[in-house]
C-alpha positions in Angstrom: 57.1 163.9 -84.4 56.8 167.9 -83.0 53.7 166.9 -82.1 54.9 164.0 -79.7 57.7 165.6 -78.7 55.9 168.5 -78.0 53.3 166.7 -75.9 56.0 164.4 -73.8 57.6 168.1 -72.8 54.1 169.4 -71.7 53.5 166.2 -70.1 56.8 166.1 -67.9 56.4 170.4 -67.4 53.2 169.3 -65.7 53.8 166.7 -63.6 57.2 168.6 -62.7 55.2 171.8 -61.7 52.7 169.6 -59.7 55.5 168.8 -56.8 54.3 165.5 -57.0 57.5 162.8 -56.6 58.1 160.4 -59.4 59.1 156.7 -58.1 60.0 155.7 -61.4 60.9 157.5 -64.8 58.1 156.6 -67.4 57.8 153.2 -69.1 58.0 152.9 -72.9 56.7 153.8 -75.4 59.2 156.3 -74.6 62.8 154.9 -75.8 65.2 154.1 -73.5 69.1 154.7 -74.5 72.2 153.9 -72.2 75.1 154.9 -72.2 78.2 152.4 -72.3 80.7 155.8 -71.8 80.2 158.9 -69.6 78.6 161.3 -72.2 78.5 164.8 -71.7 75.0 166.5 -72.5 75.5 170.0 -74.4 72.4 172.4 -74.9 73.3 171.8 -78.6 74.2 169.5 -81.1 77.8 170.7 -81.3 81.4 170.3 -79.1 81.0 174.1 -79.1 77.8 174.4 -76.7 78.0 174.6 -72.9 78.1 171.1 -71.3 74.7 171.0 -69.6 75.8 167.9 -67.0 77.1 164.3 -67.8 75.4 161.2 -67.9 77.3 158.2 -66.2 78.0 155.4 -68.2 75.4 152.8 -67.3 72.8 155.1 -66.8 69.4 154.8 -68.7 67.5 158.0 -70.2 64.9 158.7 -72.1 65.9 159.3 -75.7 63.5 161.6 -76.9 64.7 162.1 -80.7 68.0 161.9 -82.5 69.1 164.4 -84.9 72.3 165.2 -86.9 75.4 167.9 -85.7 78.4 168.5 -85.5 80.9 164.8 -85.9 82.8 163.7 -83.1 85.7 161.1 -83.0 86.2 159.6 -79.5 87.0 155.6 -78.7 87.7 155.2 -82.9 84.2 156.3 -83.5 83.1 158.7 -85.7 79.3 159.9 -85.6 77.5 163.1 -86.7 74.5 162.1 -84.8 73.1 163.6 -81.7 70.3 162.1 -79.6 67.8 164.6 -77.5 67.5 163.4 -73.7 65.1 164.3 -71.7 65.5 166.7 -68.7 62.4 167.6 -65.9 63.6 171.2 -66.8 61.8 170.8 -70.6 65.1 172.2 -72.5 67.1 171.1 -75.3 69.8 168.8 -73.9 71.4 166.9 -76.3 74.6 164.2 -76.3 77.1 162.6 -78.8 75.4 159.1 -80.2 79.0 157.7 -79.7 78.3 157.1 -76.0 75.3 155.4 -76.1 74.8 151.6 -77.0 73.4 150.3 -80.0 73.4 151.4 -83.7 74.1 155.0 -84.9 71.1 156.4 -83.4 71.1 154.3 -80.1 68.7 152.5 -81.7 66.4 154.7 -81.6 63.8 154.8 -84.7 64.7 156.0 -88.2 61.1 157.9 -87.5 62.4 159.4 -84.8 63.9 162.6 -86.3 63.9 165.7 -84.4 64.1 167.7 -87.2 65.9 171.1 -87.9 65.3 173.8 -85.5 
């Protein structure tokens, strides 16, 4: 998983630094999460972090990985997980799982741990 997470950050870093405009963000295999709620994207997996910027609800994203932090309760929902987003910029941005749709992960993978850092 470092591996492919490592390579999709490369991948964007370099088409970022080319200046080269993007008409549309890339197709899957990369997941695709939405959000049903605004949800506020912290550089960490924790209410504590700085809130990076929010993502609109409606709004589709690339959901890199997911990974477990700090619980949040918000709409009755309780969930400790996190899922990574991407960002052109290659950092860590992570958001509550509570505001996307789907399952606990946003659907996204079992396999697709990020992993302690």
């Amino acid at each position: 998983m470092r591996f492919v997470l490592g390579s999709l950050l490369a991948a964007l870093a370099l088409v970022a630094g080319t200046g080269v405009a993007q008409a549309d963000p890339p197709k899957p295999p990369y997941p695709i999460v939405t959000t049903w709620a605004d949800a506020e994207v912290r550089t960490c997996e924790a209410l504590s972090c700085p809130v990076d910027h929010v993502i609109p609800a409606g709004t589709s994203s690339i959901g890199i990985c997911w990974t477990r932090g700090q619980t949040v309760y918000d709409h009755g929902i309780y969930n400790n997980i996190w899922i990574m987003v991407s960002m052109n910029s290659g950092g860590r941005y992570l958001a509550s799982a509570i505001y996307f749709r789907g399952d606990e992960r946003a659907n996204l993978p079992y396999e697709n741990d990020c992993g302690p850092y």
